[in-house]
TIVEX-429817 format. One record per atom (N, C-alpha, C, CB): residue number from 1; residue in one letter; atom name; x, y, z. Coordinates in nm, 3 decimals. Glycine has a CB too. Example, Ala and Ser with C-alpha at 12.3 -4.5 7.8 and 13.67 -1.06 7.14 Angstrom:
2
site resi 1, resn a, name N, X 1.319, Y -0.569, Z 0.780
site resi 1, resn a, name CA, X 1.230, Y -0.450, Z 0.780
site resi 1, resn a, name C, X 1.320, Y -0.330, Z 0.780
site resi 1, resn a, name CB, X 1.131, Y -0.447, Z 0.905
site resi 2, resn s, name N, X 1.285, Y -0.225, Z 0.708
site resi 2, resn s, name CA, X 1.367, Y -0.106, Z 0.714
site resi 2, resn s, name C, X 1.290, Y 0.003, Z 0.787
site resi 2, resn s, name CB, X 1.408, Y -0.060, Z 0.572
END
This chain:
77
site resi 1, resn x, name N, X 1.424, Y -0.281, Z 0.200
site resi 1, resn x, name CA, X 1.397, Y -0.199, Z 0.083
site resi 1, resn x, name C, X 1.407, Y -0.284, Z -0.043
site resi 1, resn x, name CB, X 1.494, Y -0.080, Z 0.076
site resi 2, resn x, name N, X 1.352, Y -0.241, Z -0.154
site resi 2, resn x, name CA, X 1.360, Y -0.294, Z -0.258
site resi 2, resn x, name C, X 1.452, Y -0.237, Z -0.350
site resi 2, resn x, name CB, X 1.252, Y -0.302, Z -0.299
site resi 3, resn x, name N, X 1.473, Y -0.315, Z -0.449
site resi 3, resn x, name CA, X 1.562, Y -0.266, Z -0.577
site resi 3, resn x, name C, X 1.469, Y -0.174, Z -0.705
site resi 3, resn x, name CB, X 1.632, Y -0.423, Z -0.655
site resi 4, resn x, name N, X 1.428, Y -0.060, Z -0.686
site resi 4, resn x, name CA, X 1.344, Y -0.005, Z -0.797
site resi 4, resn x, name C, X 1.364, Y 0.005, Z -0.912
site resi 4, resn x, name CB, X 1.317, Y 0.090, Z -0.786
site resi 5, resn x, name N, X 1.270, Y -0.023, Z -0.996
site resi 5, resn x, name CA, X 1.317, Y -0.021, Z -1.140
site resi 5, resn x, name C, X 1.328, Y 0.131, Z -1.220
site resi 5, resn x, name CB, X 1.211, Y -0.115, Z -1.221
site resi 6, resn x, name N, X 1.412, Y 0.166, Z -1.262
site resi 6, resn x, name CA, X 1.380, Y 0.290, Z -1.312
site resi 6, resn x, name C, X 1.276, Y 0.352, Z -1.396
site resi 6, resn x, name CB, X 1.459, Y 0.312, Z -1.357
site resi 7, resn x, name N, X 1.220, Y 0.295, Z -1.491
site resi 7, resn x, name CA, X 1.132, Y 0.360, Z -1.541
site resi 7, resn x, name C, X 0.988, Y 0.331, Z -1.529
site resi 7, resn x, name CB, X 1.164, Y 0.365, Z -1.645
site resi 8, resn x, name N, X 0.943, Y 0.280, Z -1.402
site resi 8, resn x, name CA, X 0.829, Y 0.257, Z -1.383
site resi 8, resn x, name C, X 0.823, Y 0.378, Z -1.234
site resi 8, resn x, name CB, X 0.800, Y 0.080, Z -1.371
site resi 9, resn x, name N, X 0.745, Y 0.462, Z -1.205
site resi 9, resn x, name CA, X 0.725, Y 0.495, Z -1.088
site resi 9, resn x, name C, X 0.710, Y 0.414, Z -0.951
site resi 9, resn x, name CB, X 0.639, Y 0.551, Z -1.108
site resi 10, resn x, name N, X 0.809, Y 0.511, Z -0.898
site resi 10, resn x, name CA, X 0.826, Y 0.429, Z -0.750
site resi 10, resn x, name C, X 0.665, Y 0.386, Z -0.673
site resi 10, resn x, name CB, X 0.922, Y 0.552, Z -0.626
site resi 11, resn x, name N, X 0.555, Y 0.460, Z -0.695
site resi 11, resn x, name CA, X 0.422, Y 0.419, Z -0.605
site resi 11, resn x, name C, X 0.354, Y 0.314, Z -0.617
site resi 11, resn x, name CB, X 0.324, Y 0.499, Z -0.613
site resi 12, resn x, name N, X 0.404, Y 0.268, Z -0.807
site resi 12, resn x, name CA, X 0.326, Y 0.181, Z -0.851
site resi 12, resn x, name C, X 0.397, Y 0.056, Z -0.841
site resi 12, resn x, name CB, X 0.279, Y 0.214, Z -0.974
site resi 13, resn x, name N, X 0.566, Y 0.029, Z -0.796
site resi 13, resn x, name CA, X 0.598, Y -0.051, Z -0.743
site resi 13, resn x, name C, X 0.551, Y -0.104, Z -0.596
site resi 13, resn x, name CB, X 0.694, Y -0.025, Z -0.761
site resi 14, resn x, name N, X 0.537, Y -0.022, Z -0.482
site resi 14, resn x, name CA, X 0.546, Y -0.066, Z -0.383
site resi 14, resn x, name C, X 0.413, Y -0.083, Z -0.396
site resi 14, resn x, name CB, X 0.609, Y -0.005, Z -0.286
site resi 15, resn x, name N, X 0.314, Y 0.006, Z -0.455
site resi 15, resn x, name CA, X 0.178, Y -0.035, Z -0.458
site resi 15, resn x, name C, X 0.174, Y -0.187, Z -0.494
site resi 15, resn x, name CB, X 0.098, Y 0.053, Z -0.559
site resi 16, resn x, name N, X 0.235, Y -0.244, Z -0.606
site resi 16, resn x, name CA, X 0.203, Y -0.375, Z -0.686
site resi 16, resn x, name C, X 0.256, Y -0.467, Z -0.538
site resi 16, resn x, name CB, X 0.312, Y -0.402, Z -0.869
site resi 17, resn x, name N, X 0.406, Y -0.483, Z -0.446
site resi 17, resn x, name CA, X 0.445, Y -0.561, Z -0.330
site resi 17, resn x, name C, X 0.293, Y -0.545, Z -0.242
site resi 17, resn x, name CB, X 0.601, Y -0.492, Z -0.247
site resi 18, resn x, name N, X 0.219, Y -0.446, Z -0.188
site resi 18, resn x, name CA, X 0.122, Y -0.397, Z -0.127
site resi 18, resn x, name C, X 0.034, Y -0.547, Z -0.171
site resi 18, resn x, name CB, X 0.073, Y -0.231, Z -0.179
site resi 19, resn x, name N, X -0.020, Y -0.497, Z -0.323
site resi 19, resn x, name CA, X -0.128, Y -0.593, Z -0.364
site resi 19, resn x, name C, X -0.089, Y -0.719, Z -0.351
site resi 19, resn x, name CB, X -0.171, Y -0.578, Z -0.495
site resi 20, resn x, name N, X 0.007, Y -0.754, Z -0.373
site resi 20, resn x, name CA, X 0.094, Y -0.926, Z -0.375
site resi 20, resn x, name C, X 0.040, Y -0.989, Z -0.217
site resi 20, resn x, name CB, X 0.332, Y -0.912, Z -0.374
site resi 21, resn x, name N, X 0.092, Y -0.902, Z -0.149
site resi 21, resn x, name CA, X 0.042, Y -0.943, Z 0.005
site resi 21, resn x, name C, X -0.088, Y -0.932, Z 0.019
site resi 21, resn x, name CB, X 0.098, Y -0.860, Z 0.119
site resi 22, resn x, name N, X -0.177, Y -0.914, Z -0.030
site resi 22, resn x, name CA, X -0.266, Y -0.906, Z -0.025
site resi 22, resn x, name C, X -0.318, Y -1.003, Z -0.082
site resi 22, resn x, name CB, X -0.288, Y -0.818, Z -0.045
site resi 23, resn x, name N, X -0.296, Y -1.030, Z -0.193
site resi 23, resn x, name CA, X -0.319, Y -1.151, Z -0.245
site resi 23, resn x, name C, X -0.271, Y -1.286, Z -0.236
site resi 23, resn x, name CB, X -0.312, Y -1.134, Z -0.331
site resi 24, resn x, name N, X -0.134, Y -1.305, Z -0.131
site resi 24, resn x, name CA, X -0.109, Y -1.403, Z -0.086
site resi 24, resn x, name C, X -0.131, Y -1.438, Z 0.042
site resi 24, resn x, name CB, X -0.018, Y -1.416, Z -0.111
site resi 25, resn x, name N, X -0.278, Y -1.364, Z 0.125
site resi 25, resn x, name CA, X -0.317, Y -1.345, Z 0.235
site resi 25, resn x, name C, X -0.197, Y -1.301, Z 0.328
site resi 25, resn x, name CB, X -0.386, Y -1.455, Z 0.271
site resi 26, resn x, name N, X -0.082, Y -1.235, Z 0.325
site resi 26, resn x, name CA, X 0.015, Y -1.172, Z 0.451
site resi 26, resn x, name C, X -0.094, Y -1.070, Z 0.491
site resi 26, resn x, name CB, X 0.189, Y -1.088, Z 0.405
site resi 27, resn x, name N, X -0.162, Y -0.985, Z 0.397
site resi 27, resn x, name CA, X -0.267, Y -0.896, Z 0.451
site resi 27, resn x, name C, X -0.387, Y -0.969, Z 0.426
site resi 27, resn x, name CB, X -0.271, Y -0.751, Z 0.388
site resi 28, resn x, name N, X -0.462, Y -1.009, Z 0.509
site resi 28, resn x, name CA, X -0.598, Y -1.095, Z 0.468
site resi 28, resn x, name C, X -0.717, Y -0.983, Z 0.507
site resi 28, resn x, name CB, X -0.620, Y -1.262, Z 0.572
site resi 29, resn x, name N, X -0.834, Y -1.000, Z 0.482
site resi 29, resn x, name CA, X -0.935, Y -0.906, Z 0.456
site resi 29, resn x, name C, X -0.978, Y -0.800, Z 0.575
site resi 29, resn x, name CB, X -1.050, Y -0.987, Z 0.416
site resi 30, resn x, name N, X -1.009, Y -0.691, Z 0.626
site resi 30, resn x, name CA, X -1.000, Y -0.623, Z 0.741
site resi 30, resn x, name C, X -0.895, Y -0.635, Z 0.813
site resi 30, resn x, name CB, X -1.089, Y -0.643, Z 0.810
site resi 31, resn x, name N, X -0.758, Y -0.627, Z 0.740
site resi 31, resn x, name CA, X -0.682, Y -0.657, Z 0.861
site resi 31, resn x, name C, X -0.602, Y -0.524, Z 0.787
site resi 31, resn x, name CB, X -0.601, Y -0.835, Z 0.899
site resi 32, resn x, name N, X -0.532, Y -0.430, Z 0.896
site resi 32, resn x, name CA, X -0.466, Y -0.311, Z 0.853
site resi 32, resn x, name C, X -0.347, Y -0.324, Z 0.750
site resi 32, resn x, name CB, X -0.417, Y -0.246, Z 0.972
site resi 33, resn x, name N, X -0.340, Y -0.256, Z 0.657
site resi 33, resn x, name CA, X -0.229, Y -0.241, Z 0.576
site resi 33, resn x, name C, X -0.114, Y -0.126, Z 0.622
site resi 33, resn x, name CB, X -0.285, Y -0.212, Z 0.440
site resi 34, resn x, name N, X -0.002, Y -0.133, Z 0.596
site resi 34, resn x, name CA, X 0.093, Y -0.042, Z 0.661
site resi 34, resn x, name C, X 0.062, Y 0.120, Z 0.609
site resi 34, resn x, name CB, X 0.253, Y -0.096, Z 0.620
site resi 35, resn x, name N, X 0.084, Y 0.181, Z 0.737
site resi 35, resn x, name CA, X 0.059, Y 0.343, Z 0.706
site resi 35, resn x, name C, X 0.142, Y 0.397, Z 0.594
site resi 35, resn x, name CB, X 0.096, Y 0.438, Z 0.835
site resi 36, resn x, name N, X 0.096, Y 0.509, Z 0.588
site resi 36, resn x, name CA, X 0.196, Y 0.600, Z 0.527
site resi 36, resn x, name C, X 0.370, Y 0.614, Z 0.586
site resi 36, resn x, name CB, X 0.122, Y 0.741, Z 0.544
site resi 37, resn x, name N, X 0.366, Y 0.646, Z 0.737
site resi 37, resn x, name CA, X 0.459, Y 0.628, Z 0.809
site resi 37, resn x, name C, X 0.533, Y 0.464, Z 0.754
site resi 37, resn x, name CB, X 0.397, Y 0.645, Z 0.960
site resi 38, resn x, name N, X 0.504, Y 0.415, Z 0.803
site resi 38, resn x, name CA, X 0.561, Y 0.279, Z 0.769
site resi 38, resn x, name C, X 0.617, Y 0.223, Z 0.619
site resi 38, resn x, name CB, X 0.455, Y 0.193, Z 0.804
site resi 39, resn x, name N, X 0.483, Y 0.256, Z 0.568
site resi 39, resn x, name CA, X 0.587, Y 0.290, Z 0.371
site resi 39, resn x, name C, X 0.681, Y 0.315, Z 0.380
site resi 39, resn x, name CB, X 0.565, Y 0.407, Z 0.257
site resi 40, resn x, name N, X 0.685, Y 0.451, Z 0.476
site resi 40, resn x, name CA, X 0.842, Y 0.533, Z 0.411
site resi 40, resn x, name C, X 0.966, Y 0.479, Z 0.490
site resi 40, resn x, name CB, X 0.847, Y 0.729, Z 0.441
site resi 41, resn x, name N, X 0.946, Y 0.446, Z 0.577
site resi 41, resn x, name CA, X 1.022, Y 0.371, Z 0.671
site resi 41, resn x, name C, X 1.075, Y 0.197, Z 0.595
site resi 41, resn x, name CB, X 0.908, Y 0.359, Z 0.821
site resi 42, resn x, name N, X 0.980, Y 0.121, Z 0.568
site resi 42, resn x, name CA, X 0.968, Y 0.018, Z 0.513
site resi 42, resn x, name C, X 1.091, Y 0.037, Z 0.350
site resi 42, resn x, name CB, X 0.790, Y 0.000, Z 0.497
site resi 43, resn x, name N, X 1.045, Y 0.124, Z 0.252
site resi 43, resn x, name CA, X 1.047, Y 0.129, Z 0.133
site resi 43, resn x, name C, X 1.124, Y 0.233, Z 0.112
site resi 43, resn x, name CB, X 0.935, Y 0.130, Z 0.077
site resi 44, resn x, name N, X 1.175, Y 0.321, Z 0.157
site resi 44, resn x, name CA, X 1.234, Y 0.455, Z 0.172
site resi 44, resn x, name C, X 1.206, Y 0.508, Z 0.096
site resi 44, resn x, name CB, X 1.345, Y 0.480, Z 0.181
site resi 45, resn x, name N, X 1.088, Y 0.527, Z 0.112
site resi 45, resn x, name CA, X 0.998, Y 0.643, Z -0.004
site resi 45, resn x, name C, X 0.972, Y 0.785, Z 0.041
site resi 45, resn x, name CB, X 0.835, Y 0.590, Z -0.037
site resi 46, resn x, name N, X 0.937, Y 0.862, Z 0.000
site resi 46, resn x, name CA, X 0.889, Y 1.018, Z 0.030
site resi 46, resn x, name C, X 0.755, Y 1.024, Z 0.104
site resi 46, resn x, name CB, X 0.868, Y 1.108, Z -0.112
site resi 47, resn x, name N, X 0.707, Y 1.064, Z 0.135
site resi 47, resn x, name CA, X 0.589, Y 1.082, Z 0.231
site resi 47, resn x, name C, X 0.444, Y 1.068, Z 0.138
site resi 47, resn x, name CB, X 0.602, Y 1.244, Z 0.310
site resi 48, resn x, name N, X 0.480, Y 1.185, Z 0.023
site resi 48, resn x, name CA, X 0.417, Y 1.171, Z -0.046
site resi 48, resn x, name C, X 0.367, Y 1.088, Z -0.144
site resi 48, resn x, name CB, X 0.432, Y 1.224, Z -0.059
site resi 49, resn x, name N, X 0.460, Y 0.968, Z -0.173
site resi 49, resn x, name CA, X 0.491, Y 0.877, Z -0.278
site resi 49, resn x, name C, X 0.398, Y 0.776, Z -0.210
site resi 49, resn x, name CB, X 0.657, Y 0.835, Z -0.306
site resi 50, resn x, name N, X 0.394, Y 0.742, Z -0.083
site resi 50, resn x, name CA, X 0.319, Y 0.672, Z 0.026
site resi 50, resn x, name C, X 0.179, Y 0.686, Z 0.010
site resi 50, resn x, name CB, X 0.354, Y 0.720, Z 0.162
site resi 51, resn x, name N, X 0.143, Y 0.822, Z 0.002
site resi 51, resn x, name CA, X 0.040, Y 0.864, Z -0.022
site resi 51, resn x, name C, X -0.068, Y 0.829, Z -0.171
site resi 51, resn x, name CB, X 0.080, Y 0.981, Z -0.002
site resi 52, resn x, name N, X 0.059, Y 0.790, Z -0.284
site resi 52, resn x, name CA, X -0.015, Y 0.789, Z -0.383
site resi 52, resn x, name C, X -0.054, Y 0.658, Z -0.346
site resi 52, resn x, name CB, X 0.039, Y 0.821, Z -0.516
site resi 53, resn x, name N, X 0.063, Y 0.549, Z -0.321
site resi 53, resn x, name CA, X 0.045, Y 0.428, Z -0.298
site resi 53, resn x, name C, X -0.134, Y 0.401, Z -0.213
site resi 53, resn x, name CB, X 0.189, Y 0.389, Z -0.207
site resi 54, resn x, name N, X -0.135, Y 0.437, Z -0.126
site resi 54, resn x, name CA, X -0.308, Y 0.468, Z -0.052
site resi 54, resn x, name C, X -0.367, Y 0.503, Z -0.172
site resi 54, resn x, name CB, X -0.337, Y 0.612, Z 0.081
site resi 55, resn x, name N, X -0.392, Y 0.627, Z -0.213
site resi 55, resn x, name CA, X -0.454, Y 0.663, Z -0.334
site resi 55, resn x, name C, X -0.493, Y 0.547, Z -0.438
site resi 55, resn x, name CB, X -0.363, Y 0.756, Z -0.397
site resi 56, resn x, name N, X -0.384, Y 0.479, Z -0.492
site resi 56, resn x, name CA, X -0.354, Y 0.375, Z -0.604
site resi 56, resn x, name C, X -0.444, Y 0.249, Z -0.524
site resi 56, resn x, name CB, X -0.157, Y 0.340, Z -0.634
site resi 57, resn x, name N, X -0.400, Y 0.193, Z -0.439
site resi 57, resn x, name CA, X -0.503, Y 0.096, Z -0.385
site resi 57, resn x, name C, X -0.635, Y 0.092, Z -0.354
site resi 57, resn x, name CB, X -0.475, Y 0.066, Z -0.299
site resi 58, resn x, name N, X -0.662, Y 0.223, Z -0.305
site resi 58, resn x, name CA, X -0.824, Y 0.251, Z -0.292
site resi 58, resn x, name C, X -0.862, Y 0.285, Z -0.380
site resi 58, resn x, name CB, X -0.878, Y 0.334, Z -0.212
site resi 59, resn x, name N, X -0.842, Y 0.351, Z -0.490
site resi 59, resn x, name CA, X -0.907, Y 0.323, Z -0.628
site resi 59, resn x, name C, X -0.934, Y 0.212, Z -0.683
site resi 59, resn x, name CB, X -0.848, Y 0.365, Z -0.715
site resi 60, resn x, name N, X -0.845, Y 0.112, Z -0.674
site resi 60, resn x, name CA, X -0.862, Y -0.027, Z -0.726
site resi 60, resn x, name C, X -0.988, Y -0.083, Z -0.636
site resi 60, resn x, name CB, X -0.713, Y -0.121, Z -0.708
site resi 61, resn x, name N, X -1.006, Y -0.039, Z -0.526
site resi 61, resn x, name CA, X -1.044, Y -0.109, Z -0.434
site resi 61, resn x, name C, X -1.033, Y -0.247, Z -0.340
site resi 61, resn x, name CB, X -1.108, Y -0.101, Z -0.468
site resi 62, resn x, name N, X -0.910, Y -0.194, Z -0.369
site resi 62, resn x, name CA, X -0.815, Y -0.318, Z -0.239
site resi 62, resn x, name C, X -0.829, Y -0.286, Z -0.106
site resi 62, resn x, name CB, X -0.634, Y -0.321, Z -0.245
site resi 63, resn x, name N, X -0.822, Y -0.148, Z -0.074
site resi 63, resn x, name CA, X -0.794, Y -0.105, Z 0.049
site resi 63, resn x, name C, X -0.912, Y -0.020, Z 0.089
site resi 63, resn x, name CB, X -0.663, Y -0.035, Z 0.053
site resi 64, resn x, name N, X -0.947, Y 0.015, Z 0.182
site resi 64, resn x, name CA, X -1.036, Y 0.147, Z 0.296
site resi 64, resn x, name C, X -1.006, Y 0.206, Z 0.400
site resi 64, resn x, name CB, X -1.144, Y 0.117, Z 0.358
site resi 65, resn x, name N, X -1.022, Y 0.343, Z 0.450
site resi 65, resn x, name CA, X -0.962, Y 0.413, Z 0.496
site resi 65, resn x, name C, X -1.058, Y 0.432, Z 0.569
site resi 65, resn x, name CB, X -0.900, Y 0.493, Z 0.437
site resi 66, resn x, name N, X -1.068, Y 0.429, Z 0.753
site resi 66, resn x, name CA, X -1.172, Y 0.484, Z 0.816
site resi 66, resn x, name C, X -1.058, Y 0.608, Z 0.898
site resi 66, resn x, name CB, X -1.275, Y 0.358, Z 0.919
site resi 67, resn x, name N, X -1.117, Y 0.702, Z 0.869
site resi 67, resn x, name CA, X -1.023, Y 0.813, Z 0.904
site resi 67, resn x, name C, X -0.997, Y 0.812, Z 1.112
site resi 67, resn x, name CB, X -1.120, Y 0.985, Z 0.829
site resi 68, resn x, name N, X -0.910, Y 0.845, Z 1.088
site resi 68, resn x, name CA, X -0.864, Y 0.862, Z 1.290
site resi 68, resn x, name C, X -0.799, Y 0.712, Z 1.294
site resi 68, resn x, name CB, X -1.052, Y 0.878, Z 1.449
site resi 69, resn x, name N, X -0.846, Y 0.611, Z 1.217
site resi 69, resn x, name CA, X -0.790, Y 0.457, Z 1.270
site resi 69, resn x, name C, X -0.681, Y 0.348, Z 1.156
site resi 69, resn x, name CB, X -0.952, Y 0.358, Z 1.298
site resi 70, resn x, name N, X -0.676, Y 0.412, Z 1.027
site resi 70, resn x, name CA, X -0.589, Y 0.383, Z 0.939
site resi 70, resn x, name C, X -0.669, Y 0.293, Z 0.843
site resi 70, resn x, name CB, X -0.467, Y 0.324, Z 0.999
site resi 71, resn x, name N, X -0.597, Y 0.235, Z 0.704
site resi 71, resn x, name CA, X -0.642, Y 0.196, Z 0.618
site resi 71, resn x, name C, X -0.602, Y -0.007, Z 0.593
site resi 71, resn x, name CB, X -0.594, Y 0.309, Z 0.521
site resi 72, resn x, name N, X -0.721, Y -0.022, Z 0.611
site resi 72, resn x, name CA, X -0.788, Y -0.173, Z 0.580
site resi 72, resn x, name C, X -0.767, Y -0.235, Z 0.454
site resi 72, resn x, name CB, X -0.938, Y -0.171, Z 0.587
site resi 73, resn x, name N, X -0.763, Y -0.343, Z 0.411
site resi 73, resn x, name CA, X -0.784, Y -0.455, Z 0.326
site resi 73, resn x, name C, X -0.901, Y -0.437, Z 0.296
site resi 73, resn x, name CB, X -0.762, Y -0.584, Z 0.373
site resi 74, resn x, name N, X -0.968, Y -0.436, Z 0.205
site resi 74, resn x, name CA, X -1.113, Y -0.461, Z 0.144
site resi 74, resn x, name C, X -1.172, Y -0.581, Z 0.185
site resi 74, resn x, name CB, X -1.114, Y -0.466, Z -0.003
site resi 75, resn x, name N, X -1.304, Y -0.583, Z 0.272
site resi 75, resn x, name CA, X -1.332, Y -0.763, Z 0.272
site resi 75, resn x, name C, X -1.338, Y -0.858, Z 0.158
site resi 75, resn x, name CB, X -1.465, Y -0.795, Z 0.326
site resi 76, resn x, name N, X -1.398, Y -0.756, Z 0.013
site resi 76, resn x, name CA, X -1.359, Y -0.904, Z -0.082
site resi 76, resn x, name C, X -1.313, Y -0.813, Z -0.194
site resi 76, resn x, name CB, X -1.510, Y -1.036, Z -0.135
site resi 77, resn x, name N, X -1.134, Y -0.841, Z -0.156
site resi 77, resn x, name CA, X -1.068, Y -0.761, Z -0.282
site resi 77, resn x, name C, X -1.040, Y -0.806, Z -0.391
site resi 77, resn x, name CB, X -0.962, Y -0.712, Z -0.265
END
């Protein structure tokens, strides 16, 4: 787990660790990023907080979601 900062929201922290790996290839391009499950497990976050985190990345377009099989790395994020 991490040390959260208080006045920044918790999604947009773990979101920003998310992007880091991503950008230091630990997640390299088509390769799965951790579920929702695993966030919360990982980060001890709320279910929902997990959720924004997904939300927050696929907007940016870091991440993709093929539904039934979980959410991807962007090939060129």
């Amino acid at each position: 787990m991490i040390e959260f900062a208080p006045d920044i929201p918790r999604w947009r922290q773990v979101a920003e660790v998310i992007r880091q790996r991503i950008k230091n290839g630990t997640y390299p391009p088509r390769s799965r990023v951790p579920s929702v499950l695993q966030l919360t497990e990982e980060f001890g976050i709320a279910s929902a907080t997990a959720h924004k985190v997904h939300r927050g990345l696929r907007a940016d377009g870091l991440i993709y979601t093929e539904p039934g099989m979980g959410s991807y790395v962007s090939p060129q994020p």
